[in-house]
Structure formats: C-alpha cells, structure tokens
C-alpha positions in Angstrom: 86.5 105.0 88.3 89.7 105.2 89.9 90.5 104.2 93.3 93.5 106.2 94.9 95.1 104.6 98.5 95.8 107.2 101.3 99.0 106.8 103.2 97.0 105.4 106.4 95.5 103.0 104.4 98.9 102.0 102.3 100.5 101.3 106.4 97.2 99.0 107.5 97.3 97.1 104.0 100.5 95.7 105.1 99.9 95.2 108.3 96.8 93.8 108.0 97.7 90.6 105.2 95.6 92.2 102.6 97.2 93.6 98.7 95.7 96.6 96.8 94.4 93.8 94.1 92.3 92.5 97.2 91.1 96.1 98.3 90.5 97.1 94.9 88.3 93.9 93.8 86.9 94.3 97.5 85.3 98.1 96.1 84.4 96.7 92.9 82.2 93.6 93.5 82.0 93.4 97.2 79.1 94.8 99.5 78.0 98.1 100.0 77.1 99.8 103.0 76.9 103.3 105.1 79.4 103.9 107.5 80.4 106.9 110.4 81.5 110.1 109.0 80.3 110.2 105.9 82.3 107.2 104.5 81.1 104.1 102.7 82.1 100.1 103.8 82.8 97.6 100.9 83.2 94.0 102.5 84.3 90.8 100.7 85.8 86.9 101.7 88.5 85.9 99.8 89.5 82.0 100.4 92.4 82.0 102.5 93.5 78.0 103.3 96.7 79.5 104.8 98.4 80.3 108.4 97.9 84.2 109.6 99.8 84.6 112.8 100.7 80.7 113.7 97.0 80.1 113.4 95.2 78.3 109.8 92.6 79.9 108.7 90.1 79.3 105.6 88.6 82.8 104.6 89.8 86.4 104.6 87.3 89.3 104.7 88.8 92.3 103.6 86.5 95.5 104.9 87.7 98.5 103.2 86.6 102.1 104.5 86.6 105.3 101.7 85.5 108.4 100.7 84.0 109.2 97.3 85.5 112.3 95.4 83.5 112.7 92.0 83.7 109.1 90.3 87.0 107.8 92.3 87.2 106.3 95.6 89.9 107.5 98.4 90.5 104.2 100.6 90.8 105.5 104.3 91.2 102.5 105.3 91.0 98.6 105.8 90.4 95.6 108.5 90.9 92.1 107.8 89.5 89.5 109.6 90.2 86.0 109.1 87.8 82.4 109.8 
C-alpha cells in the first residue's frame, strides 16, 4: 500500500500543524470510517504538550480525508484539531 498526497492536501498539511509521518501513521493504525462523496475518514490523537497559535494544548487529532485507487490511498485532505 502506498499513500500518495494531492496538492490540496500538501497546502492544508502545512497549514494545519500536522507532517506526512503524522498523516501517514494516521491511515495506517488510526480509525476508519465512511465519509461524503465516496471518500473514507482515518482519525488519530497524537500527544501534543506544546503551544498551537499562543494557546497550550495536550493532544492533536489528525483527521485525514482520501480516496482509495486499487491498494494505495490518495489523501484529499486533512483537519487538525487540537485539546
């Protein structure tokens, strides 16, 4: 399996505080689930204990958005949150 980053998804990764190491793990052992149009959701916390934005927070969930095309995943895209 091989998981391939679509230029959206590249942009929001930065943006968003997460890495590719952090997506990547996030398909590979995080949770599963449906999502709109035909996509599937992988969700995972990652410890944190650092400031995002001026403000600490303990825990990053990475939420991660793709497409499956054979065996490989095609990340769409990604949200973080952070708590």
């Amino acid at each position: 399996m091989a998981i391939h980053f679509h230029p959206h998804a590249q942009d929001r990764i930065k943006e968003r505080g997460a890495s590719e190491n952090e997506v990547k793990s996030t398909i590979e052992h995080g949770e599963q689930f449906p999502a709109k149009f035909q996509r599937t959701g992988f969700r995972r916390n990652f410890p944190f204990d650092k400031n995002w934005h001026g403000k600490y927070y303990k825990t990053k969930q990475v939420e991660v958005y793709a497409i499956q095309e054979g065996s490989d995943w095609v990340v769409i895209t990604i949200i973080t949150r952070y708590f």
